[in-house]
C-alpha positions as CSV (number, residue, x, y, z in Angstrom):
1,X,21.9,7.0,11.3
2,X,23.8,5.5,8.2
3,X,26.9,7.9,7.6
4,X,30.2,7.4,5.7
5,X,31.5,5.1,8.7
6,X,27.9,2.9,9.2
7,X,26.5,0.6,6.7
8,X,22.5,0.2,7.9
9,X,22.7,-3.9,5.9
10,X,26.0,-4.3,8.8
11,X,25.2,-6.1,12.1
12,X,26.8,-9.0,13.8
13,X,24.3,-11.7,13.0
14,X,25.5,-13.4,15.7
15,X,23.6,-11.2,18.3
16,X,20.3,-11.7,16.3
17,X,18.0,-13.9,18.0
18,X,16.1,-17.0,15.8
19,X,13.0,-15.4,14.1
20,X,11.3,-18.8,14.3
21,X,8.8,-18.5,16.5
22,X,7.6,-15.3,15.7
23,X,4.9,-13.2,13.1
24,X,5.9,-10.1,11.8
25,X,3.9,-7.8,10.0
26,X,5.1,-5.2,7.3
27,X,2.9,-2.4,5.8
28,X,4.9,-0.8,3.2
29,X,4.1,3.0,1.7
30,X,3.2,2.8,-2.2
31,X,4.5,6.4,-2.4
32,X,8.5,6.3,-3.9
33,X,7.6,2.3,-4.3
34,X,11.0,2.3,-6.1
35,X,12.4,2.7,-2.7
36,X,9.5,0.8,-0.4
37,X,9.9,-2.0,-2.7
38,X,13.9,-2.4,-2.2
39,X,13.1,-1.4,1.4
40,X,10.6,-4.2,1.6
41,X,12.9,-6.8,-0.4
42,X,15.6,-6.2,2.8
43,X,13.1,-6.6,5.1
44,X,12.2,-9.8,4.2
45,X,15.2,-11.3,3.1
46,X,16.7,-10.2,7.2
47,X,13.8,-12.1,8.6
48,X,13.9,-14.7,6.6
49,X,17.7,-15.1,6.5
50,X,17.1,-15.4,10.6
51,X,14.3,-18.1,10.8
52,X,11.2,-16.4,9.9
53,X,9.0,-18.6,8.6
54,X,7.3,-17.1,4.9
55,X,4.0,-18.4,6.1
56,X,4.6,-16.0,9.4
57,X,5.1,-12.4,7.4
58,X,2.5,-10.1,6.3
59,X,2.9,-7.8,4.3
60,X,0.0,-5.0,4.0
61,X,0.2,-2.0,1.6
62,X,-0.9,1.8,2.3
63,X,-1.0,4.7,-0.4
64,X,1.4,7.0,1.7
65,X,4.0,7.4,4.7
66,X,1.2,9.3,6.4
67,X,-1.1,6.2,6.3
68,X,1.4,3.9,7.8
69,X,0.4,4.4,11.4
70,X,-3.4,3.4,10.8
71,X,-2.0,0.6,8.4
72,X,0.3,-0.8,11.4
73,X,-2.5,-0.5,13.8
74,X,-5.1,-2.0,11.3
75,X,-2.6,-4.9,11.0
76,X,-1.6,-5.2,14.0
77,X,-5.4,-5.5,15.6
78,X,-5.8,-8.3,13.0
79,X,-3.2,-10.5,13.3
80,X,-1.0,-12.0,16.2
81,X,2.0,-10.7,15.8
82,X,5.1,-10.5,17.5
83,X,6.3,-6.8,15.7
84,X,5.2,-4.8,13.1
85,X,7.4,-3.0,10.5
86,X,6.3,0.0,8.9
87,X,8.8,1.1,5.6
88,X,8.1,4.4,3.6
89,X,10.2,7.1,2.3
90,X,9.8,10.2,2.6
91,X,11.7,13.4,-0.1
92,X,12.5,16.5,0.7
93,X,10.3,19.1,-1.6
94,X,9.8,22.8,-2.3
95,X,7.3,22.9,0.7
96,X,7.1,22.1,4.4
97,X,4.8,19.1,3.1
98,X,7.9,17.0,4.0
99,X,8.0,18.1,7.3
100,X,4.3,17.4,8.6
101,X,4.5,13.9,6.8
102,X,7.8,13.9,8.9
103,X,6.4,14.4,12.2
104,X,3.3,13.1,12.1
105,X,4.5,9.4,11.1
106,X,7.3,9.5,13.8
107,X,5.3,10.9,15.8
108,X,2.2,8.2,15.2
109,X,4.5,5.4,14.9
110,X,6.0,6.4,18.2
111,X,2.5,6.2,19.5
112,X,1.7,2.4,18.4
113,X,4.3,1.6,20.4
114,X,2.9,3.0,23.5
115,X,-0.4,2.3,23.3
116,X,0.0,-1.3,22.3
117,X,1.7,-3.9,23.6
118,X,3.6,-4.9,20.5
119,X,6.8,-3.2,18.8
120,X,6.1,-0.7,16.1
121,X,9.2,-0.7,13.7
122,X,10.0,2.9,12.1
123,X,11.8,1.8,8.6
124,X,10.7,5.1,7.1
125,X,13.5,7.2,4.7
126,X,13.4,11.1,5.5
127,X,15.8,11.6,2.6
128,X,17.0,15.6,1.4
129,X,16.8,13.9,-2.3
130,X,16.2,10.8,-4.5
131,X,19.7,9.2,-4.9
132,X,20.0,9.6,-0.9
133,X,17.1,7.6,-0.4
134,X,18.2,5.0,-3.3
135,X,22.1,4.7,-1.0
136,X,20.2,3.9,1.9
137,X,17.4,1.2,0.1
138,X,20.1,-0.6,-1.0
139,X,23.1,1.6,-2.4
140,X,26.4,2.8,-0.6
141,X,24.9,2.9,2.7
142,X,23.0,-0.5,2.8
143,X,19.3,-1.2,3.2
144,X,17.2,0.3,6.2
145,X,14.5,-2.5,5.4
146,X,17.9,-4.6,6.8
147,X,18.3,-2.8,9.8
148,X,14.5,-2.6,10.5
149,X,14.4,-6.6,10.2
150,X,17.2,-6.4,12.5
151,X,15.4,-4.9,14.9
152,X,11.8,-6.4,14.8
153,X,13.5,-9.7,15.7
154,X,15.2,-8.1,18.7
155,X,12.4,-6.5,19.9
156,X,10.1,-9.3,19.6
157,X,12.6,-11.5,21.5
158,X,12.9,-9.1,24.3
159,X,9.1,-8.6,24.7
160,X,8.9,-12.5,24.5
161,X,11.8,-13.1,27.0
162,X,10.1,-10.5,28.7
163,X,6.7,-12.1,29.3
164,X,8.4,-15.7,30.0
């Protein structure tokens, strides 16, 4: 949880295993793309910055947060990969719309990674306002596309060490 003493872009990148060997796949909301799109330009950079080859990411598109689950399980049926990323932000509005969309992509996301046997990343914002979202995609309390990068390469290590 990024707070006034965590910085989501802060890690020691000396614990991060090399991305090398692995595919990653990232399906990224449209909705708020001013935030998805900072989001997604973390995301990459982090794998990238560890080893991940450019050839070895995909990135996918869905219109909403709510879509990302079937997005990451379209991708993820498709492709080889070694962890899948899912990035969206979510804005508090006059309406409990913002809680369904909530639950139902934690809750589906949370799923993915049960049923298959691949890690699901959650990289989504649930945000109270705009400029909260904007200090996490990038602002005062780093990039969550970072931390998400982060860990996709950790998770895909350990399922790989894992299966050795």
């Amino acid at each position: 949880m990024a707070t006034a003493n965590k910085n989501l872009s802060e890690y020691d990148p000396e614990t991060i295993p090399d991305a090398s060997p692995f595919k990653f796949g990232i399906v990224v909301s449209e909705w708020n793309h001013e935030i998805t799109g900072a989001l997604l330009e973390g995301t990459r950079n982090t794998l990238l910055k560890h080893g991940a080859k450019p050839e070895n990411i995909f990135v996918t598109y869905v219109p909403g947060s709510f879509e990302l689950t079937v997005g990451a399980q379209l991708m993820a049926g498709n492709r080889k990969l070694q962890a899948v990323i899912c990035l969206g932000c979510v804005i508090q509005g006059e309406t409990r719309h913002f809680d369904f969309i909530c639950q139902s992509v934690t809750q589906g996301i949370t799923q993915l990674n049960v049923i298959h046997n691949i890690p699901f990343i959650f990289g989504v914002l649930t945000t109270q306002n705009l400029q909260q979202a904007k200090d996490r995609a990038g602002g005062r309390h780093g990039n969550k596309g970072d931390e998400a990068a982060v860990t996709a390469i950790k998770m895909a290590f350990l399922k790989h060490e894992i299966e050795k």
